[in-house]
C-alpha positions, 0 to 999 in steps of 0.5 A: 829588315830587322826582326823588331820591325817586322813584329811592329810594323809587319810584314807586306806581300806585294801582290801578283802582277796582272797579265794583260788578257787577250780578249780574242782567244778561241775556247775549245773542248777539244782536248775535254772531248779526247779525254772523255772518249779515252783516244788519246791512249789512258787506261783510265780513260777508256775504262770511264768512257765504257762506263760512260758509253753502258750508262747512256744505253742503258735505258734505250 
């Protein structure tokens, strides 16, 4: 393709392929429930979840 039919006819992206979706897939919040409760080792995490675990008894 040369520059002038690139100014005068432009230029055309194909799209992106579609991906059959498996219906059946089972969605947990395993992985979420790791993280916010900080075992799996981060630093940061277990920081947030003391944050987190003061924030929740605070009012009790």
């Amino acid at each position: 393709m040369s520059i002038e039919d690139a100014i005068l006819g432009g230029i055309v992206f194909k799209g992106k392929k579609e991906r059959p979706t498996d219906e059946k897939k089972v969605k947990t919040k395993a992985k979420k429930k790791s993280y916010i409760t900080g075992a799996h080792n981060s630093g940061a995490a277990k920081m947030k979840a003391e944050i987190r675990r003061k924030r929740a008894n605070r009012h009790k």
